[in-house]
RODO-2510 file (C-alpha; in nm, 4 decimals, decimal comma):
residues 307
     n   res          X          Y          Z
     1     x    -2,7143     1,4473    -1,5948
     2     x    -2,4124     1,5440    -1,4440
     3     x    -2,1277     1,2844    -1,2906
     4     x    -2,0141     1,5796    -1,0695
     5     x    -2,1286     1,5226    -0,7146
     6     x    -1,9772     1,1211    -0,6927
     7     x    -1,6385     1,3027    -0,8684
     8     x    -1,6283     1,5741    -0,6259
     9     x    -1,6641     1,2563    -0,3576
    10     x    -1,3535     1,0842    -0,5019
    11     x    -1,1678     1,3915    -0,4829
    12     x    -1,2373     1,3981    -0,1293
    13     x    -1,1802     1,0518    -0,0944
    14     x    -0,7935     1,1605    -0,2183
    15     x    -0,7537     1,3696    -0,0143
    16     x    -0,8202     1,2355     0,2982
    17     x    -0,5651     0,9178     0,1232
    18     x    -0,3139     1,2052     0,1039
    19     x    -0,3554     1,3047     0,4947
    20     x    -0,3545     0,9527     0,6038
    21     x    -0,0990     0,8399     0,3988
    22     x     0,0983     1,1786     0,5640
    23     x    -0,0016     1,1078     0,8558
    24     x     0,0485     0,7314     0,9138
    25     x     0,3759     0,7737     0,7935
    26     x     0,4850     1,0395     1,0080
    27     x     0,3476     0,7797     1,3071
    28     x     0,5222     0,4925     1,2193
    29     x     0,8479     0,6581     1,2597
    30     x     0,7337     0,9104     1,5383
    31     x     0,6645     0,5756     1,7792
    32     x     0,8444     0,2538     1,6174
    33     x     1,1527     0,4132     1,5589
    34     x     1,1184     0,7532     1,8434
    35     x     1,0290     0,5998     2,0831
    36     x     1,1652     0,3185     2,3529
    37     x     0,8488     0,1102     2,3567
    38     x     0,7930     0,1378     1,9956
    39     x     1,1521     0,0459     1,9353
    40     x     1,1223    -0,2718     2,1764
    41     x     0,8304    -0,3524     1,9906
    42     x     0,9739    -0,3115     1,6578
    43     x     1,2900    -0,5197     1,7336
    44     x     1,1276    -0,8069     1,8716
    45     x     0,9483    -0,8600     1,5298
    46     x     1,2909    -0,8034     1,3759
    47     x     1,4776    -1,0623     1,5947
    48     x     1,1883    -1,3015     1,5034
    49     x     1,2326    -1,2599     1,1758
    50     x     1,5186    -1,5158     1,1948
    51     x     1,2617    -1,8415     1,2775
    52     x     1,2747    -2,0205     0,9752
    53     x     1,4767    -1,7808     0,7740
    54     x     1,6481    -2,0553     0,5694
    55     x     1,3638    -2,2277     0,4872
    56     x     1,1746    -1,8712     0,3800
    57     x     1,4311    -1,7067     0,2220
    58     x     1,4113    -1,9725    -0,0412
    59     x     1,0661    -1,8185    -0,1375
    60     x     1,1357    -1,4695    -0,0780
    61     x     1,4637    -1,3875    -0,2172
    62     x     1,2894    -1,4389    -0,6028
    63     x     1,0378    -1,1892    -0,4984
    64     x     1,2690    -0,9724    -0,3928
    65     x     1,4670    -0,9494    -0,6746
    66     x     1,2204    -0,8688    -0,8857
    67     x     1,2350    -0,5231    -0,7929
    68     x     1,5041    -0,3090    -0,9665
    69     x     1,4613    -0,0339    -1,1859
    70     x     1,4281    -0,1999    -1,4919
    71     x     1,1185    -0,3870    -1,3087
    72     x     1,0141     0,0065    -1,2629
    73     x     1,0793     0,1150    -1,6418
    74     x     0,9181    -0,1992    -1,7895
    75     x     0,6035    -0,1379    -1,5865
    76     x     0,5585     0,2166    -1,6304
    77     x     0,5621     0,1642    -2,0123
    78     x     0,2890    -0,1164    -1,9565
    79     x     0,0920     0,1434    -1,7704
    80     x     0,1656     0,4223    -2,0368
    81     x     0,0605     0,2051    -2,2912
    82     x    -0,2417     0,0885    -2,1395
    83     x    -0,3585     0,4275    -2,0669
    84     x    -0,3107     0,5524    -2,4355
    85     x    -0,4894     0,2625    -2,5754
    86     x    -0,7641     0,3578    -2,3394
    87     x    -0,7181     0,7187    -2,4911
    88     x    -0,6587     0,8203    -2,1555
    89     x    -0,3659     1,0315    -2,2250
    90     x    -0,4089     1,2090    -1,8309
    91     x    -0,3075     0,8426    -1,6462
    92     x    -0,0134     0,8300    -1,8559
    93     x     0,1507     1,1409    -1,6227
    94     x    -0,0328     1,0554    -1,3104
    95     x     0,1285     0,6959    -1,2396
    96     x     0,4648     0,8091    -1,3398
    97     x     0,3875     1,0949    -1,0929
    98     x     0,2576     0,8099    -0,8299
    99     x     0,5505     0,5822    -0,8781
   100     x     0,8135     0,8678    -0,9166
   101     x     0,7106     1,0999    -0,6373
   102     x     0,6107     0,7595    -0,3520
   103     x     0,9674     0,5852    -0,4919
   104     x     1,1523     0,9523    -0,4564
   105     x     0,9424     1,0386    -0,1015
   106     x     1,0682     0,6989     0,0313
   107     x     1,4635     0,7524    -0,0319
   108     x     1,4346     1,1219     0,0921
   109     x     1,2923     1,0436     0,4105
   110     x     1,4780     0,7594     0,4891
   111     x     1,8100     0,9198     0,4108
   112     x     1,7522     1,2757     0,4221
   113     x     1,4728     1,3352     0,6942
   114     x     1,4449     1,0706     0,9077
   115     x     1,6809     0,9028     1,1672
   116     x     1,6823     0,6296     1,4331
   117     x     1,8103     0,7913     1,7795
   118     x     1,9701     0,5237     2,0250
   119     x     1,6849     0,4708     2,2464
   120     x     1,6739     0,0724     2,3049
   121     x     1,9629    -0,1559     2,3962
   122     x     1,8737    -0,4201     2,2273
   123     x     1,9043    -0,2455     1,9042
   124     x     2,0745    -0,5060     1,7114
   125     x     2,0662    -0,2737     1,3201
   126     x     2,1483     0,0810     1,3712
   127     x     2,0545     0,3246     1,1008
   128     x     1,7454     0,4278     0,9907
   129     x     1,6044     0,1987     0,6967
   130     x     1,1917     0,3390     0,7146
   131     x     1,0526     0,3590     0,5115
   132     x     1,1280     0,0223     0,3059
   133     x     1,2153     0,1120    -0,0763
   134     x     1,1382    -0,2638    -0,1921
   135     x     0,7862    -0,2462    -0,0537
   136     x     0,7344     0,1001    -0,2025
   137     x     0,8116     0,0298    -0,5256
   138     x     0,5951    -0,3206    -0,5079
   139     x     0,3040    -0,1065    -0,4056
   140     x     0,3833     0,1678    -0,5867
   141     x     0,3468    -0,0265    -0,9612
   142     x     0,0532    -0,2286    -0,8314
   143     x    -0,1517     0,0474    -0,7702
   144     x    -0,0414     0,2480    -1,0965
   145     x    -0,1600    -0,0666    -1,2705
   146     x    -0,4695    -0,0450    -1,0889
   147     x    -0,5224     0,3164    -1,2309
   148     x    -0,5023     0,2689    -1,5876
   149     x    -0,6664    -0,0844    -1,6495
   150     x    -1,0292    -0,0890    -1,7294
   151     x    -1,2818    -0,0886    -1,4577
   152     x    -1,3949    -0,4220    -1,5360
   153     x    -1,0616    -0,5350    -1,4531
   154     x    -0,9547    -0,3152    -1,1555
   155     x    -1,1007    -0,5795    -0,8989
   156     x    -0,8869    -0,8705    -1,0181
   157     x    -0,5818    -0,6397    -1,0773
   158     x    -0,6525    -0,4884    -0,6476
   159     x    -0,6650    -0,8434    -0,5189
   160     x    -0,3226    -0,9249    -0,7402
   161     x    -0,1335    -0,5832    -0,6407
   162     x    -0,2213    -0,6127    -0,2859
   163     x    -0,1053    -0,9647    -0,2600
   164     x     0,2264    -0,9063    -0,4662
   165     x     0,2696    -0,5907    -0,2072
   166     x     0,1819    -0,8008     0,1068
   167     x     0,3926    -1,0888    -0,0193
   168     x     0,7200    -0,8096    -0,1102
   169     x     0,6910    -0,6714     0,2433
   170     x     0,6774    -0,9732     0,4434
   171     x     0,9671    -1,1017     0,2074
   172     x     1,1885    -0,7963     0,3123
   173     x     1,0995    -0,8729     0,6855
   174     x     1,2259    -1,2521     0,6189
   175     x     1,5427    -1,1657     0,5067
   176     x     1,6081    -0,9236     0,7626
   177     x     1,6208    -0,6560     0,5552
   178     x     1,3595    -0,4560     0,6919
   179     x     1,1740    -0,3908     1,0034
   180     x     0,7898    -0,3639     1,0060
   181     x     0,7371    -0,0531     1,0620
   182     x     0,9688    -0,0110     0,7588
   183     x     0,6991    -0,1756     0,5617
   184     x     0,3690     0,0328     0,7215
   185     x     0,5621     0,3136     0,6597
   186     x     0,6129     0,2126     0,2644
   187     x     0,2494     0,1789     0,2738
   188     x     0,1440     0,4707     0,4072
   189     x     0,3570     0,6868     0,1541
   190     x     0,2090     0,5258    -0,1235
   191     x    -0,1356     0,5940     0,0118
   192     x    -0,0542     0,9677    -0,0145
   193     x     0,0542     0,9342    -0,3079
   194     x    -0,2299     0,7257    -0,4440
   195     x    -0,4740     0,9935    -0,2984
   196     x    -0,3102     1,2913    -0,4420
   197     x    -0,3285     1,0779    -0,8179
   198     x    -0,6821     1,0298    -0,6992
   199     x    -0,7504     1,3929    -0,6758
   200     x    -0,6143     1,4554    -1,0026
   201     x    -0,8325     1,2128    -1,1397
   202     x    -1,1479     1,3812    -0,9877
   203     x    -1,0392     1,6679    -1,2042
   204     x    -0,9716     1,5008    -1,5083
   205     x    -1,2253     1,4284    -1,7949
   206     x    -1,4433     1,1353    -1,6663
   207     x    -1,3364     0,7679    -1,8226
   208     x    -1,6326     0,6171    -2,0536
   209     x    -1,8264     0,3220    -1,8643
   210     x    -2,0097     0,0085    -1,9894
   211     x    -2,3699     0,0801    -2,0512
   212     x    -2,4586    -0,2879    -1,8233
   213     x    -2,2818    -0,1197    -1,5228
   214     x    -2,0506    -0,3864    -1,5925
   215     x    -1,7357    -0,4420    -1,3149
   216     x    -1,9182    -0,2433    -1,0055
   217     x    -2,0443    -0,5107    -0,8313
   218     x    -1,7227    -0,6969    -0,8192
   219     x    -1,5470    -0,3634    -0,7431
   220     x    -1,8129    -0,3784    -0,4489
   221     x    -1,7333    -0,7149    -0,3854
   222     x    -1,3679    -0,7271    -0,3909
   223     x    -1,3594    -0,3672    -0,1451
   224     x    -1,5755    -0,5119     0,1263
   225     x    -1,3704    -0,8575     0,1389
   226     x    -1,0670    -0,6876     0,1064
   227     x    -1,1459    -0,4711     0,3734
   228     x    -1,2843    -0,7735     0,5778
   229     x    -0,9530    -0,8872     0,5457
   230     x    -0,7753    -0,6132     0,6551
   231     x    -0,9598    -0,6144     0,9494
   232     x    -0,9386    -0,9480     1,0508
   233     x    -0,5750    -0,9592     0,9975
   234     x    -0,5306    -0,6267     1,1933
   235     x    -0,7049    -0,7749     1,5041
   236     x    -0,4147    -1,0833     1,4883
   237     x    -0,1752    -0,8268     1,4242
   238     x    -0,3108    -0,6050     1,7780
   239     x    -0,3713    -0,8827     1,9915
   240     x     0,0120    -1,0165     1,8986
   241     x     0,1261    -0,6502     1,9680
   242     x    -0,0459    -0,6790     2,2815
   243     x     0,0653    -0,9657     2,3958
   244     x     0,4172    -0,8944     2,3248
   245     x     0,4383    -0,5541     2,4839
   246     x     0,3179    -0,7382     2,7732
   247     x     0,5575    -0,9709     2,7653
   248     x     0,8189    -0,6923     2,7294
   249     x     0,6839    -0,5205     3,0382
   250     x     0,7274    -0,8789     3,1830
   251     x     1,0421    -1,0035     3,1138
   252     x     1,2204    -0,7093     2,9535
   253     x     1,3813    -0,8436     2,6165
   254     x     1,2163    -1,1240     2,4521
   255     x     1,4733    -1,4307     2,3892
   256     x     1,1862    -1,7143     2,4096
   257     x     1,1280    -1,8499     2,0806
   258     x     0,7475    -1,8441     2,1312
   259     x     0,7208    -1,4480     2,1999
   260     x     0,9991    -1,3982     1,9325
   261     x     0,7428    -1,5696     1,6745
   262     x     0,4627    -1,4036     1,8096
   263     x     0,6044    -1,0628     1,7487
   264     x     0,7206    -1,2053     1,4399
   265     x     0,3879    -1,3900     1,3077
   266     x     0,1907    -1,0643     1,4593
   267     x     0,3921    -0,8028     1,2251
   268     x     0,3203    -1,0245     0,9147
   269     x    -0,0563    -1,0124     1,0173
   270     x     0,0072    -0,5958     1,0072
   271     x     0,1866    -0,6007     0,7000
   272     x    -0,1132    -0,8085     0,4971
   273     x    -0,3772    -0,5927     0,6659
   274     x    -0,2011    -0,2715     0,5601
   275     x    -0,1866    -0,3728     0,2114
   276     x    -0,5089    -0,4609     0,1738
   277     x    -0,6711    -0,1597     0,2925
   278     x    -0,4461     0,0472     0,0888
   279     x    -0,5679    -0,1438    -0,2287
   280     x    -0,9428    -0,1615    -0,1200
   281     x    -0,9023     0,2509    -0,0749
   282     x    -0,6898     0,2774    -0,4090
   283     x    -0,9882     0,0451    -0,5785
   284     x    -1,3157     0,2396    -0,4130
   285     x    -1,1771     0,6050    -0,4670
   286     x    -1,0328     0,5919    -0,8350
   287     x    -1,3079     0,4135    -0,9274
   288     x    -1,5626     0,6890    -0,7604
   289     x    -1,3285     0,9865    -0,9190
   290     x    -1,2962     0,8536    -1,2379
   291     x    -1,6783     0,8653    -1,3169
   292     x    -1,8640     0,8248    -1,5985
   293     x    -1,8916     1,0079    -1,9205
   294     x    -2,2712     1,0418    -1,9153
   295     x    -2,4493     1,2098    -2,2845
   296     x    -2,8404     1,3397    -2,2796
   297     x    -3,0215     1,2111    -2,5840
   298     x    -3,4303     1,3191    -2,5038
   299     x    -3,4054     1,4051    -2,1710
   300     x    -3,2749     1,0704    -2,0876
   301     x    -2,9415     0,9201    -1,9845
   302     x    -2,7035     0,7047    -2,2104
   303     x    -2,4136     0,6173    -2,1360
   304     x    -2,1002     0,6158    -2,3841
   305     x    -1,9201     0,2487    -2,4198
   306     x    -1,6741     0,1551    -2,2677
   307     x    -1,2578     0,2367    -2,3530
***
C-alpha cells in the first residue's frame, strides 16, 4: 500500500508554509514599518522595551550571545551527522538549504530590499533592522534539528526549538535591539523556508517508521497544545494591540508607564504565539511528508523499523 496520498498532503502542507511564510513577511514590513499606525504601534512596544531592562538583560544577553556563526557551523554538523546516521543522506542538504537560504533571505531583505520611510515622529531608531537576524538564526537551527531527529523525538525537540526561538526573540526585544515586528518577520521567513524543505521532503524517499506507531500520538499531542498556545497567547497579544492603538488614537504618543508595558508585555505575547505555531506547522507537515516506508509481504502491510 502506497504512502503517496498523506506525502502528496505534506507537500501541500509546504507549500502553503512557503506562501505564508512569503506572505506574512511581506505584511509585517508592508504595515509595522509602511505605515504610520503600524509604526506608532511598533514603537510603543519598542519604547517599552526599556521597563526592567537592567534587570532582563541579565537573562537575555547569555541567550543572545549564543548566536554567532560558529553556533551555526557546530549545529549544522550535528544535523548532518544526525541525518547520515539515520541514512538519510537527503536532510543533510535540505537544513543547510533551510538555515542558509532563511539566514541569507533575512540579511538581503533587511539591507538590500527593505527600508523604513520617515513616517512617525516618534521614531526614536531610524534604519530598517526587519527582519531580526538573531531570531532567524535561533529558529532557523531549531527547526533543522527538528527535521533530521527521529520521529519519536521530534515532539520534545518542537517544544525545545520553539521555546529557545520565543525566548531569542523576546531577548532581542529586551535589549533594544530589535523591534517586534523585527521578530514576526524572522518568523515568517523561516516558515517559508521550512515549507519549501517540507516540499522537498514530500519528494524524497519516505523515512522508515516504528512498526508500534510509536511517537504519533505525542506528535498529536504536542501540535494541538502548541497550537493552543499560540492561540491563547495571540488573543493577549490582540487585545494589548487593541488597547494600545486605542490609547494612541487617545492620547497620541504613549509616555505612561502602564500603556508603555502594555505594548511592551502585548508584543512578547505575539512573539511566543508566533513561534509556536511555526514549530507546531514545522512538527505536523514534516512529519506528514516524510511518510512511511511501507513493504507488502501476502497482501498485507509491514512496516520497515525504524532509522
Amino acid at each position: 500500500m502506497s504512502s503517496g496520498s498523506p506525502r502528496l498532503a505534506g507537500f501541500g502542507l509546504g507549500f502553503l508554509m512557503l506562501a505564508a511564510g512569503v506572505a506574512g513577511t511581506w505584511l509585517s514590513w508592508r504595515y509595522f514599518v509602511d505605515t504610520v499606525a503600524g509604526q506608532r504601534l511598533d514603537e510603543s512596544a519598542f519604547a517599552g522595551s526599556k521597563i526592567g531592562r537592567n534587570t532582563l538583560w541579565r537573562a537575555a544577553e547569555p541567550v543572545l550571545e549564543i548566536v554567532s556563526i560558529p553556533f551555526v557551523v557546530i549545529v549544522l554538523v550535528a544535523a548532518a551527522v544526525i541525518a547520515f546516521a539515520r541514512r538519510r543522506w537527503f536532510l543533510a542538504l535540505q537544513v543547510t538549504v533551510l538555515v542558509g537560504g532563511a539566514n541569507l533571505t533575512t540579511q538581503v531583505l533587511k539591507r538590500v530590499v527593505f527600508d523604513r520611510p520617515d513616517l512617525a515622529s516618534e521614531i526614536t531608531a531610524p534604519g530598517n533592522s526587519l527582519p531580526s537576524g538573531h531570531t532567524t538564526v535561533a529558529a532557523s537551527v531549531a527547526a533543522a534539528l527538528l527535521l533530521v531527529v527521529p520521529r519519536s523525538a521530534r515532539p520534545v525537540v518542537a517544544v525545545l526549538g520553539g521555546g529557545y526561538a520565543a525566548v531569542t526573540g523576546v531577548s532581542t526585544m529586551v535589549g533594544g535591539w530589535h523591534r517586534p515586528s523585527d521578530v514576526i518577520a524572522a518568523f515568517a521567513v523561516v516558515l517559508a523556508w521550512a515549507g519549501l524543505t517540507t516540499m522537498l521532503t514530500a519528494v524524497s524517499s519516505p523515512e522508515r517508521a516504528p512498526a508500534d506507531g510509536s511517537g504519533a500520538a505525542a506528535t498529536k499531542v504536542v501540535a494541538t497544545l502548541l497550537m493552543f498556545g499560540a492561540v491563547v497567547a495571540g488573543g493577549f497579544a490582540v487585545s494589548a494591540l487593541l488597547r494600545t492603538q486605542d490609547r494612541l488614537d487617545t492620547v497620541g504618543a504613549l509616555t505612561g508607564r502602564s500603556d508603555l508595558a502594555t505594548a511592551y508585555v502585548g508584543s512578547a505575547f505575539g512573539v511566543v504565539a508566533a513561534a509556536a505555531a511555526l514549530f507546531a506547522a514545522v512538527l505536523v507537515a514534516h512529519q506528514i511528508a516524510a511518510g512511511a516506508r511501507l513493504s507488502a509481504t501476502s497482501g498485507t502491510r509491514q512496516v520497515q523499523p525504524a532509522r
